[in-house]
PLY file of the C-alpha trace (Angstrom):
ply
format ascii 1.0
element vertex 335
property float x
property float y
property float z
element edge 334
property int vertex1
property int vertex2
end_header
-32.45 11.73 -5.42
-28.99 11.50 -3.88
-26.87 13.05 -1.38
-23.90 15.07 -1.03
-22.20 14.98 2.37
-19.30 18.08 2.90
-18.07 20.07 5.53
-16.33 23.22 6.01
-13.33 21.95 8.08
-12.10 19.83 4.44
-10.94 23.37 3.53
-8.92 23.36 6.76
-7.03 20.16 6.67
-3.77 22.40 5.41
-1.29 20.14 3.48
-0.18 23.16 2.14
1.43 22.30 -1.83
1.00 18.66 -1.16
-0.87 17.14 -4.13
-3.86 16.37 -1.62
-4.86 19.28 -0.80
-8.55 21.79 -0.34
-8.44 22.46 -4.08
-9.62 19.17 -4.51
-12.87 20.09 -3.17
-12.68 23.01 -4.28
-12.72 22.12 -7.96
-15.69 19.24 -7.18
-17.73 22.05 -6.00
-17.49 24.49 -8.31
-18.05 22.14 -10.63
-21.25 20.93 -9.57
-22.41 24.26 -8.68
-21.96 25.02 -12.11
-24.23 21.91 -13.07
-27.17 22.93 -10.37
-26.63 20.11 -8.21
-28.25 17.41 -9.80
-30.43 15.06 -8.19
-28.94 15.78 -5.34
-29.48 17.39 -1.43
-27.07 18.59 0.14
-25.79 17.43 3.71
-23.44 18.82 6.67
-21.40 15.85 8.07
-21.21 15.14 11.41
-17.99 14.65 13.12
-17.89 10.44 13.60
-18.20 9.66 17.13
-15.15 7.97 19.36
-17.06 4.72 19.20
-17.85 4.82 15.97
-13.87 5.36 15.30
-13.00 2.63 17.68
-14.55 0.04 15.60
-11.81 0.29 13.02
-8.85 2.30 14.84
-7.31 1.94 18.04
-7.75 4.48 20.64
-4.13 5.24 20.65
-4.04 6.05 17.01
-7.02 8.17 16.90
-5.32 9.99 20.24
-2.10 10.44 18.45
-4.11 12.25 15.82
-5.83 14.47 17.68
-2.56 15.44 19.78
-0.98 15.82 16.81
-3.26 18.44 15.38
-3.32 19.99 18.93
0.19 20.63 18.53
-0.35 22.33 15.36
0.33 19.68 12.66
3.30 18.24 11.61
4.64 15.33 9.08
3.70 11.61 10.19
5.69 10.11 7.43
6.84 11.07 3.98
4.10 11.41 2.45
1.39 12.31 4.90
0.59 15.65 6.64
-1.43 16.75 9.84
-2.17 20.42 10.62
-4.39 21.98 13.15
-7.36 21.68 11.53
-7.10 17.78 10.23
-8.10 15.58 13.17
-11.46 17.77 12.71
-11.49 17.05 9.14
-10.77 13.16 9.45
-13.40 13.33 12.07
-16.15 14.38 9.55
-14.52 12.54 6.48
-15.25 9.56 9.14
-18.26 10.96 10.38
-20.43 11.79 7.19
-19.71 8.09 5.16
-21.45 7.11 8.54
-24.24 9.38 8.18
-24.42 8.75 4.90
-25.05 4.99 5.69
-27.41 5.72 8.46
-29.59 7.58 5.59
-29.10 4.95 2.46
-30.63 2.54 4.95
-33.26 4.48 6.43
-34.52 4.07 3.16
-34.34 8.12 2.01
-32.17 8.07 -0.87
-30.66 5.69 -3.28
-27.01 6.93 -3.02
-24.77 9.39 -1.16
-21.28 10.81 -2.41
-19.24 12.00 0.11
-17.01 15.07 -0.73
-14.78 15.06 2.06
-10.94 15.01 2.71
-8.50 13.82 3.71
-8.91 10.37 1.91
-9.33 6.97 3.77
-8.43 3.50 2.36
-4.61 4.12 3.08
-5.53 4.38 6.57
-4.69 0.54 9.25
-6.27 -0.20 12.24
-3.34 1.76 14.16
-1.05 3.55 11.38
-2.17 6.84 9.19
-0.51 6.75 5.76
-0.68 7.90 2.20
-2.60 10.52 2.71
-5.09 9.41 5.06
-5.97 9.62 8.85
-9.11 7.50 9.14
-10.65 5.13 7.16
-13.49 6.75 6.22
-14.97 3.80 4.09
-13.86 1.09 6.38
-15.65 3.03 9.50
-19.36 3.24 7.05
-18.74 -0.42 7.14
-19.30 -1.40 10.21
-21.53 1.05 11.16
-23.85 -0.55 8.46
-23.16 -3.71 10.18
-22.91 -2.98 13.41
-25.28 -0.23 13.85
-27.79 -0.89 10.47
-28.25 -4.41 10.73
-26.71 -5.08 7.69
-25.20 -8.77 7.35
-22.93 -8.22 4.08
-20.51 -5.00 2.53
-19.40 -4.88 -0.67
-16.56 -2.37 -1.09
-15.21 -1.54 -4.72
-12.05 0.28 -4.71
-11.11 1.70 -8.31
-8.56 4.26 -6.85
-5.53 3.45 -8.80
-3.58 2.92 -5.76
-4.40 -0.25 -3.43
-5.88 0.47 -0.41
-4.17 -1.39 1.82
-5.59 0.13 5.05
-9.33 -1.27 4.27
-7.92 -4.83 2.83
-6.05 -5.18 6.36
-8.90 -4.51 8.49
-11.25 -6.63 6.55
-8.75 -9.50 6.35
-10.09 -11.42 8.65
-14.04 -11.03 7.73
-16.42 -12.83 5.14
-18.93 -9.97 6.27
-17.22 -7.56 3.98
-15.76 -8.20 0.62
-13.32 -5.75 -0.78
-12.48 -5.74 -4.24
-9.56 -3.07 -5.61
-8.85 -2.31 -9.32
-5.45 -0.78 -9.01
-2.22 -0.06 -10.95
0.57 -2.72 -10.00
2.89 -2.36 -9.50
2.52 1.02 -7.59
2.43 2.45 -3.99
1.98 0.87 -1.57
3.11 -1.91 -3.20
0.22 -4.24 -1.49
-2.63 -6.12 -3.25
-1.13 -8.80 -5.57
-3.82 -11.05 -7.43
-2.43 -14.40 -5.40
-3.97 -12.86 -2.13
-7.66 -13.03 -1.34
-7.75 -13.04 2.56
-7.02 -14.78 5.74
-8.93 -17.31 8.54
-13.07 -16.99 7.66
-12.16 -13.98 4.95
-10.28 -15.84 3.09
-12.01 -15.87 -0.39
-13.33 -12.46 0.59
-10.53 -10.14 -0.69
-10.58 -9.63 -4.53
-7.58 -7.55 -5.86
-7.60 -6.75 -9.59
-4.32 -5.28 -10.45
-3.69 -3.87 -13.79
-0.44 -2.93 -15.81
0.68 0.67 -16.23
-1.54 1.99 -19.22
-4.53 0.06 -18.29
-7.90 2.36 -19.40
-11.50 2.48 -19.44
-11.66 -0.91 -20.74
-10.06 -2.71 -18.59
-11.13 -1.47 -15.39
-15.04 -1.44 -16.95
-14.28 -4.91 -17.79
-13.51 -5.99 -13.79
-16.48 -4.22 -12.37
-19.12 -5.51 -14.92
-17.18 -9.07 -15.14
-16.33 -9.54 -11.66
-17.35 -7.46 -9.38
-20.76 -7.74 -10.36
-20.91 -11.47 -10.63
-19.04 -11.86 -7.53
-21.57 -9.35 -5.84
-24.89 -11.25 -7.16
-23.38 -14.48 -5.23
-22.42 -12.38 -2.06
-25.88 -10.46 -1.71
-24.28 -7.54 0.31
-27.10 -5.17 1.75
-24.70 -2.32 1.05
-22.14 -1.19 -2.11
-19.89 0.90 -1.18
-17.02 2.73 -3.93
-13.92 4.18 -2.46
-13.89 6.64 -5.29
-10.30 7.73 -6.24
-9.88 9.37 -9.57
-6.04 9.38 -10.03
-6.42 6.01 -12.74
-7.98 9.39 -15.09
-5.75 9.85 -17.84
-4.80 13.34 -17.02
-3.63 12.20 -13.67
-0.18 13.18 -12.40
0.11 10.65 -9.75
0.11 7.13 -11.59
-0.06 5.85 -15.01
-3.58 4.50 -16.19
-5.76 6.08 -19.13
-9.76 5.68 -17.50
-11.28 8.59 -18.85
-14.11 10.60 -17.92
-16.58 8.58 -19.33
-14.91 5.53 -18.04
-16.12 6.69 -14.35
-19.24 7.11 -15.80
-19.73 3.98 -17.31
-18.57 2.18 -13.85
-20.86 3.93 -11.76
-23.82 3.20 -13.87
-22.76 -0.06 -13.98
-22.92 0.05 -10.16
-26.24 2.06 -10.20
-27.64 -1.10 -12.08
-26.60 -3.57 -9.94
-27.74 -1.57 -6.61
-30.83 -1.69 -8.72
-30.86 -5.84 -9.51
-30.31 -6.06 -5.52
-32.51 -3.33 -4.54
-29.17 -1.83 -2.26
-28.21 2.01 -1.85
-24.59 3.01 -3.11
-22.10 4.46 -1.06
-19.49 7.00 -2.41
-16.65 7.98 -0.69
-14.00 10.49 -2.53
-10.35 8.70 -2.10
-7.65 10.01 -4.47
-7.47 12.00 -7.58
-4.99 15.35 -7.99
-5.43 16.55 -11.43
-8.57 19.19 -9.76
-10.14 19.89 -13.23
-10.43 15.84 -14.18
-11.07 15.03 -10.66
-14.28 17.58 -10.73
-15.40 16.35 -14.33
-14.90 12.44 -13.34
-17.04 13.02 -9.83
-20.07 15.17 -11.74
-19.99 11.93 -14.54
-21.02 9.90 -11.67
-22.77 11.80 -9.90
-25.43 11.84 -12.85
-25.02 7.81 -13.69
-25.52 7.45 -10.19
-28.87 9.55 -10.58
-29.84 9.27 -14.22
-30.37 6.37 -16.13
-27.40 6.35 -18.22
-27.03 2.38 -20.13
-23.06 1.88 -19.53
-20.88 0.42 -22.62
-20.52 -3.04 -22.34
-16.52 -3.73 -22.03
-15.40 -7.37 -23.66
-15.42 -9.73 -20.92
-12.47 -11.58 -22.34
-10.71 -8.25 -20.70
-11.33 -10.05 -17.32
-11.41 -13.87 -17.83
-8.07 -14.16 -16.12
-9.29 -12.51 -13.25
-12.36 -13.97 -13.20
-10.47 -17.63 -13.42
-8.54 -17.33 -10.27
-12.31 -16.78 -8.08
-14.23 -18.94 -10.27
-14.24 -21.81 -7.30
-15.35 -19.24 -4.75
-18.09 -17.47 -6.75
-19.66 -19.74 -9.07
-21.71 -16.50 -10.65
-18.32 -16.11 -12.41
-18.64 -19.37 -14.51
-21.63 -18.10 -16.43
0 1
1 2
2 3
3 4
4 5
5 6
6 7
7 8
8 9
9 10
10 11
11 12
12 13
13 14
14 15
15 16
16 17
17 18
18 19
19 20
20 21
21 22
22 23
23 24
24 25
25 26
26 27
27 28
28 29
29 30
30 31
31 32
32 33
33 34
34 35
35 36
36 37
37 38
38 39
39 40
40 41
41 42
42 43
43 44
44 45
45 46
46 47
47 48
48 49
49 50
50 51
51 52
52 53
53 54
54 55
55 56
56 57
57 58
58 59
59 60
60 61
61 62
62 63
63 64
64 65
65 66
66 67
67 68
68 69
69 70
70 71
71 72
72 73
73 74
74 75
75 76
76 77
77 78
78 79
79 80
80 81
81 82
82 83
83 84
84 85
85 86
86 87
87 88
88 89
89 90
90 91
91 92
92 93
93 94
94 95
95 96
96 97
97 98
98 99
99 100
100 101
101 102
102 103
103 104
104 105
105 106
106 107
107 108
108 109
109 110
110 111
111 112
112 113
113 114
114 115
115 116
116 117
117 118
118 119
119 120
120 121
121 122
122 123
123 124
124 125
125 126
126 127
127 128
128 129
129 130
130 131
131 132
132 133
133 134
134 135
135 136
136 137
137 138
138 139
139 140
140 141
141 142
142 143
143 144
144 145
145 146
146 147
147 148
148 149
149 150
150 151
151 152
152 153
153 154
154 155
155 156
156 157
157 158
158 159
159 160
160 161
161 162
162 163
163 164
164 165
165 166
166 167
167 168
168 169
169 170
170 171
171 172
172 173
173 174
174 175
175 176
176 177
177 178
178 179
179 180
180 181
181 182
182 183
183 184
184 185
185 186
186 187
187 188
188 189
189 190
190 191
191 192
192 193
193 194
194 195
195 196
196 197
197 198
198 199
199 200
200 201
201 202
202 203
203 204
204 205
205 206
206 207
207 208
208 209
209 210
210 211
211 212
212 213
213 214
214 215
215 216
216 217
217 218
218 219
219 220
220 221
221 222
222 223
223 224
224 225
225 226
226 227
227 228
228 229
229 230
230 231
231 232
232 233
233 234
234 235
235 236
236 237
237 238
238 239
239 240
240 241
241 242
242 243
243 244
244 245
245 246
246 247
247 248
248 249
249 250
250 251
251 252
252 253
253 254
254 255
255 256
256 257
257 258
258 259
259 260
260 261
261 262
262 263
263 264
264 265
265 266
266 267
267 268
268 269
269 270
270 271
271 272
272 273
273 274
274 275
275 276
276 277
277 278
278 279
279 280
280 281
281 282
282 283
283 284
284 285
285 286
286 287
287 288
288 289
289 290
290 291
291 292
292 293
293 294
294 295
295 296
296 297
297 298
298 299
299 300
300 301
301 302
302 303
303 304
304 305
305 306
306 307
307 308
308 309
309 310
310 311
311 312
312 313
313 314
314 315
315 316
316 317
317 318
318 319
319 320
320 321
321 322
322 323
323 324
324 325
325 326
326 327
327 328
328 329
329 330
330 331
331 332
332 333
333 334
């Protein structure tokens, strides 16, 4: 069985006709209404708690939301919209990816998806940004190590944007490895291949970026060929996806082709290395603004996550270049 973390105040983070907006959710749900829910219970998040937020985010940011949404809302750059209901929603975006870990390793469940908005891996220590408020993924994190005793984090990003916010916080750390497949280049114009971290983390940041048009293939090819190797060397007691869906094909937003069963394929390829180190899987729902993909891509892996669905096998000369420039770090990447 698996979970699925939501909460009523995602409907109220208003961003009115901004692309991420409470359809989003809306679509996810319907859509696995429609499919009964499978293998899965259903959980109310919890709003995160001011010291779980202050792990990642500095008090004055997380006050500056909050006064923000007091106020009623309002633009905090270009791209990114408060309203009187978000700094509740960010607080149980934040607040059910750490429930969610707080479960996974208490041992009741194998994986947890998180449908809750807004987004988080845009999100620095001190600055909200494309689309996000808090960084919901980057918060689970340490709470698994700070609060579960876990030593290690392995974060997968395949949102088709980088996410900047959770590569600067973990800069720094060689407790969590992050590892983004994204479209270069592309907003926010962060996570080129040459960098790979800073002081002890150095080593410990993995960005994969791909060309416009890059598909299921390629982005198959990183997780089983990288990722995966990199993660059997690492031993993280923890994997945890920042899910975005916006590389789909029918995606407005950017210009990759995954498709469908592309997500599919990647989760059960994370499902079976979970499995090989006997780890739960985190999920937490990042970008994706074409509703009707997005809700078909999240059900696909939903049910790899609980089924036992054997993932294509992508050609691993798709990722040999990637694979070269970590080879000295990860020796699991030479075989």
């Amino acid at each position: 069985m698996g979970l699925y973390l939501s909460h009523p105040s995602s409907l109220e983070h208003d961003t009115g006709a901004h692309p991420e907006n409470s359809s989003r959710v809306r679509a996810i749900e319907a859509r696995l209404d429609e499919a009964g829910w499978p293998g899965l219970s259903r959980i109310e998040a919890p709003a995160a708690t001011r010291e779980q937020l202050t792990r990642v985010h500095t008090p004055a940011h997380i006050d500056a939301i909050e006064e923000l949404s007091a106020r009623g809302g309002g633009m905090i750059d270009v791209d990114t919209i408060a309203s009187a209901g978000s700094f509740e929603a960010a607080l149980h975006a934040a607040g059910g990816a750490v429930n969610a870990v707080e479960r996974l390793l208490g041992g009741e469940d194998s994986f947890a998806f998180c449908g809750l908005r807004p987004p988080g891996h845009h999100a620095e220590t001190s600055r909200a940004m494309g689309f996000c408020l808090f960084n919901n993924v980057a918060v689970a994190a340490r709470q698994a190590s700070e609060g579960g005793g876990v030593e290690r984090v392995l974060v997968l990003d395949w949102d088709v944007h980088h996410g900047n916010g959770t590569e600067a916080i973990f800069a720094e750390s060689d407790e969590v490895l992050y590892s983004s497949i994204h479209q270069w280049p592309l907003y926010p114009g962060t996570g080129p291949a040459e960098y790979t971290g800073t002081g002890a983390g150095e080593g410990f940041t993995v960005n994969l970026p791909v060309p416009p048009g890059a598909g299921t293939e390629e982005f198959l090819a990183l997780v089983q060929h990288v990722v995966a190797p990199i993660a059997r060397d690492f031993l993280p007691g923890l994997l945890a996806i920042s899910a975005g869906y916006d590389a789909h094909r029918r995606d407005p937003l950017a210009e990759c082709s995954v498709d469908t069963e592309g997500f599919a394929d990647m989760a059960a390829s994370m499902r079976g290395l979970a499995a090989e180190l006997d780890v739960p899987v985190l999920v937490c729902l990042e970008g994706g603004y074409a509703p009707d993909a997005l809700a078909e891509a999240v059900l696909a892996t939903i049910e790899a996550l609980e089924g036992d669905r054997e993932p294509a096998e992508a050609a691993a000369e798709l990722a040999g270049p990637y694979a070269e420039r970590h080879r000295d770090r990860w020796p699991a990447l030479a075989t």
